[in-house]
N, C-alpha and C positions, 0 to 999 in steps of 0.2 A: 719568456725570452724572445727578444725580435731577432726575426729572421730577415734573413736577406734577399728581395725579390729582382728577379730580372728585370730589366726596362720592357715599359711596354712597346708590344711594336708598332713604327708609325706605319701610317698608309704610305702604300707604296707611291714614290713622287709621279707627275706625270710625264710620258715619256717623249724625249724631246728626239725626235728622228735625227734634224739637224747634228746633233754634238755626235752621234754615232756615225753619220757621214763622214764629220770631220776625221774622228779619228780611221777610218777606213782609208780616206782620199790619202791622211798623211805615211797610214803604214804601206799601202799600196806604194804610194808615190816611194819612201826610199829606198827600191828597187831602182827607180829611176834615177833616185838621186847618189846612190854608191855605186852603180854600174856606171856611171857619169866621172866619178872619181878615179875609172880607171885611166881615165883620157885628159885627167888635168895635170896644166903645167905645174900648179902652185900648194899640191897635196901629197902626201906622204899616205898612199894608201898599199893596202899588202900587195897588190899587184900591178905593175902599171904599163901601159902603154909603151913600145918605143915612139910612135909618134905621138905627142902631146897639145893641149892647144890652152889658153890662158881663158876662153871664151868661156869654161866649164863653171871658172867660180865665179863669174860676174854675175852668167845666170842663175845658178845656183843659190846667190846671196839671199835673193828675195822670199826663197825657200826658207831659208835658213833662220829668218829674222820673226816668223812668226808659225813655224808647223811643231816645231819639239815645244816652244812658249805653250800655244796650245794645248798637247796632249796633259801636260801638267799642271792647265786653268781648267780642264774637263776633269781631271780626275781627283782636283780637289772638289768639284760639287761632286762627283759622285761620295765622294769620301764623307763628305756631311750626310748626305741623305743614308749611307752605311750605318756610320755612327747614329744618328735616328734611329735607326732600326732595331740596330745588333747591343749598341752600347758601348765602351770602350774596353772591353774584356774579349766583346763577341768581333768586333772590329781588330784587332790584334790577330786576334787566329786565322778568320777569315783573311786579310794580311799577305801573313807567312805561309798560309796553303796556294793561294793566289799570286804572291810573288815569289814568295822564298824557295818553294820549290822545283817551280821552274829556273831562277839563277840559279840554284845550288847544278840543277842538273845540266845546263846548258853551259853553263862554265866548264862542267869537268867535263861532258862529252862532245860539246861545237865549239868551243872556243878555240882547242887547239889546233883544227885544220883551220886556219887561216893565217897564223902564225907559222908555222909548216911551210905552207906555202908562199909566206913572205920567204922566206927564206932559198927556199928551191927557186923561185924568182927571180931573184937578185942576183946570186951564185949559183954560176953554172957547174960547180963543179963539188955545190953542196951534195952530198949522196944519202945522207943519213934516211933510215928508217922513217914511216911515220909513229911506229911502235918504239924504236930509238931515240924519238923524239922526248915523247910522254913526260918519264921519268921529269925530263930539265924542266917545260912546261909547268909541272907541279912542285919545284923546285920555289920555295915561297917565302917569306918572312912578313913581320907584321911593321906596320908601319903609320902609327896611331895620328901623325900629323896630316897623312892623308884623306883624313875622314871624309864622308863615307867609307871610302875604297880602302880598306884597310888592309888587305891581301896586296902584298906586292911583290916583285920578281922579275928578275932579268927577260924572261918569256912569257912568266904569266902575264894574262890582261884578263878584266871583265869584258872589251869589248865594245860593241852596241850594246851589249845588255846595261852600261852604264846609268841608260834608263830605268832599267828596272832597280837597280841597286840605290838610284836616289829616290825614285817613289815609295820602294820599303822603308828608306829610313826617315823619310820626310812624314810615312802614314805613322809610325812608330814612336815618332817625337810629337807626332799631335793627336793622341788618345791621352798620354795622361793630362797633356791642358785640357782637354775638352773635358777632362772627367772631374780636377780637380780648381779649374778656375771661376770664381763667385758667378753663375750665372745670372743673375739676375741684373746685375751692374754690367755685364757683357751684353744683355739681351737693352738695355738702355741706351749702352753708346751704340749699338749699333743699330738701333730705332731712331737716332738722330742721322747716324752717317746716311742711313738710307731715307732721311725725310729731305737731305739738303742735297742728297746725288739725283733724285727724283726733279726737285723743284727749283736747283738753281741750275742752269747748263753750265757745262767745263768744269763741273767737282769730279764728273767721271774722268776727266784727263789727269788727272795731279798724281796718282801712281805712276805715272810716265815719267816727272822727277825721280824717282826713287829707283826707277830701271836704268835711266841716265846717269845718276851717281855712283851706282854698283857696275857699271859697263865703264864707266870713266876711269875710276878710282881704282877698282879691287882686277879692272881690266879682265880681257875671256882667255876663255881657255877652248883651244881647238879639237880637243878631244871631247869634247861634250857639244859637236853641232856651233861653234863658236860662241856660246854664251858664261860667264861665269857659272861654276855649279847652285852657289845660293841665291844666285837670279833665280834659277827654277822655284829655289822655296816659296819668295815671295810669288810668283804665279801660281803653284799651288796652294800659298793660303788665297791669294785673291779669290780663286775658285771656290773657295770653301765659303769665305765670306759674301761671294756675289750667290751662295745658293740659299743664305741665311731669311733672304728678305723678295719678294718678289720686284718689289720698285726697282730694285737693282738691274732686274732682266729690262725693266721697260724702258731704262734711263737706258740702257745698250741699244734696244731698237731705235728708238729717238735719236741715239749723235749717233747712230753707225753710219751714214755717208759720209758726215765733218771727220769721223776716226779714219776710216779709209782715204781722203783726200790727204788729210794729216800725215797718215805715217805713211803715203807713198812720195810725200814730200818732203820729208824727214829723213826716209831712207833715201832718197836721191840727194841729199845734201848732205850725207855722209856718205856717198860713194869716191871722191876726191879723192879723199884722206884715204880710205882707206887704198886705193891705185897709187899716191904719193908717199907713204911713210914706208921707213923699211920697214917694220916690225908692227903693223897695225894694232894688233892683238895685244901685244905689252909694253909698247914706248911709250914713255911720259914725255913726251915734245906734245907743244899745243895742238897740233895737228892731228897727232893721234887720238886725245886724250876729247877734244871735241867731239870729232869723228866716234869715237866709242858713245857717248854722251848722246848723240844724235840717232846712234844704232839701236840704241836702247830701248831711248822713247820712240821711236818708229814702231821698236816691236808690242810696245801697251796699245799705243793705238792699233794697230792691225789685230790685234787679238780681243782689243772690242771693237772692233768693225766686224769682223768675218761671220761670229755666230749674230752680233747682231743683226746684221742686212738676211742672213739664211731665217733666223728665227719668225716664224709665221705662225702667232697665236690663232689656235682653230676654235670657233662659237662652240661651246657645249653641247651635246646633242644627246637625246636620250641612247642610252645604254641597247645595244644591238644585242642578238645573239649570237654565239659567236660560228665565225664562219667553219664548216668542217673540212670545206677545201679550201684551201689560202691560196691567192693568186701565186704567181713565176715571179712576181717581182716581188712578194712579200714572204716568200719563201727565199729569194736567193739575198734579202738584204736582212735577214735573221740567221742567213749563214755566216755571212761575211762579219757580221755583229762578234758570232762568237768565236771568231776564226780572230780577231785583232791580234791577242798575245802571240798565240801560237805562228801566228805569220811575220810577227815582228822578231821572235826568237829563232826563225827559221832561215831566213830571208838572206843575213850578210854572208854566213858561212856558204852559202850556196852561190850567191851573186859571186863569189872570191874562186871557189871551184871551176864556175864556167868560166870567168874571165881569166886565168890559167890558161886553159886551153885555144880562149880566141886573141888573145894579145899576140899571139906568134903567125897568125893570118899577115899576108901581104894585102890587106885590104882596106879601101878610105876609111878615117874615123867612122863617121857616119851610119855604113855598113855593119862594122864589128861593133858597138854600140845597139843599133838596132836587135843585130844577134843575139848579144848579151842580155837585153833587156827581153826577148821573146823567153829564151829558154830559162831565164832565171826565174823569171813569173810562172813558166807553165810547171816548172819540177816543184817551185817552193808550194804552190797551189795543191800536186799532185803530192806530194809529204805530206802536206798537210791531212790530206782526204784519205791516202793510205795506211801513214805511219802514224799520225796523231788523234785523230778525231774517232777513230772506229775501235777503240779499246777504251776500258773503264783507267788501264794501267796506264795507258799516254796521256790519255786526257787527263790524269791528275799528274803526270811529272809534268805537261804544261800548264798545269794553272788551270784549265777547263771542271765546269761542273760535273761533275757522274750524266 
């Protein structure tokens, strides 16, 4: 009788410093960038400023065009080399202990203080409990046209953890392909894609169309970082497929200037449109619908410019033993490695708590902003090192390893 063996395990891939920078620089950074949100003119965020300035999303855009793209072209390669390992049985579980845990739990216990606090906000003469609150908060129905986000509710929200809710279902939808699609005819086409992106220049641009016609067409959506939600998909399969084949990484290093010169000229040629149109995000006037179109492809190229211009292949060297005391800097950037989730799930509820309390200062932007941005880094840092990281119990309701 045959039985059923496990996949074998691959070797572990090798480790690219770079892509774990990036996502640090960009969890770090929205600290900056939603404490920023409390001082703009043109955002609907829980807390806001009485003085406002319009200067927040201009600078902010450039953020915006390629840091969330990003986390979602990294964690599709990681998502391949998983699946290598694990298989698509072991990839699923892994998953749901890794994402799912932490949304389940961050939803029901941080989600609602910020909502809360939109509220007490706004009206000065709202009084309710934040235990009076709860109950409505969880007050929910299903709402299947949604998808993803299927939970929905007059107060409920996923959040920021938006992220997380479409990287689950994005890993979720791509285990049974990978388990059950002919790979041998998979591993062909894509022994060509990657012999023609290596040896002809500008193949590696042409998914820049396909982010332009989904930012044109199906238009964004501001609750998701302004990109549509199944733009991300396609960045996360590109990740998966750019980890498929090594030519792919080299064809990145090789146009990463011409990417970068591109999509910063790309995005400045959709900055018009979007200062001119009412409704940038969902008008269909020419104006808009270009402008989208240009926003898009700005953001491919910058997301193969970034790790490529970082990416710095190191000469093989024989095999060291291994150090028993690690440098301060190799120690503090293996902290910060496994600190990403837990400081991305940590982070808004908290930026939303202090900015409550500094918005009612008679103080220049500037000032109360700087404030904002000191104390919300040093408590989210300080939770993290208290409340999450020094227990077996936190670190698995964040998603952390034992």
């Amino acid at each position: 009788m045959a039985t059923r063996t496990e996949p074998a395990q691959a070797p572990l891939p090798e480790r690219r410093p770079e892509l774990d920078a990036i996502r640090m620089l960009v969890v770090i950074g929205l600290v900056f960038f939603h404490s920023a949100l409390v001082f703009a003119a043109d955002d609907d965020f829980y807390v806001k400023n009485a003085e406002t300035t319009e200067a927040i999303m201009i600078i902010a855009g450039f953020g915006v065009v390629w840091a969330m793209p990003l986390l979602f072209l990294i964690s599709g390669l990681g998502a391949w080399h998983s699946l290598q390992r694990r298989g698509a049985g072991g990839f699923v579980r892994e998953r749901l202990l890794r994402l799912g845990v932490p949304l389940v739990f961050a939803t029901l216990a941080l989600n609602p203080l910020p909502q809360w606090l939109r509220l007490r906000s706004a009206d000065a003469d709202y009084h309710e409990s934040y235990l009076g609150f709860l109950p409505r908060f969880y007050d929910v129905h299903l709402e299947p046209e949604e998808f993803p986000f299927l939970v929905q509710g007059e107060h409920f929200e996923t959040g920021h953890l938006w992220f997380v809710v479409l990287l689950l279902a994005f890993s979720l939808m791509l285990a049974p392909f990978h388990r059950w699609l002919p790979r041998e005819r998979v591993r062909r086409i894509g022994d060509r894609v990657a012999e023609a992106t290596l040896h002809r220049r500008g193949v590696v641009f042409l998914p820049a169309l396909a982010f332009a016609a989904i930012c044109a067409f199906a238009r964004l959506e501001e609750d998701y970082a302004g990109w549509h939600r199944w733009s991300y998909l396609l960045f996360f399969v590109a990740g998966f497929v750019l980890a498929t084949d090594d030519r792919f990484r080299t064809a990145m290093r090789r146009d990463a200037g011409t990417a970068a010169w591109l999509g910063a000229l790309l995005f400045a040629a959709a900055g018009p449109g979007f200062a001119l149109a009412d409704e940038p995000f969902t008008e269909m006037t020419a104006l808009a619908t270009v402008s989208r179109a240009l926003f898009g492809a700005a953001g491919w190229c910058l997301v193969v410019a970034i790790p490529g211009l970082l990416d710095r292949r190191r000469p093989a060297q024989p095999r060291a033993a291994p150090n028993p005391t690690p440098t301060t800097r190799r120690r503090l950037y293996g902290y910060l490695a496994a600190a990403v989730l837990p400081l991305y799930v940590l982070h808004q509820p908290i930026v939303v708590a202090v900015a409550y309390f500094v918005v009612g200062w008679s103080a220049p932007i500037l000032v109360e902003y700087v404030v904002l941005v000191v104390i919300s880094l040093i408590l989210t840092l300080t939770a993290y090192e208290l409340l999450v990281r020094r227990t077996r119990a936190t670190r698995f309701l964040f998603g952390m390893r034992p």
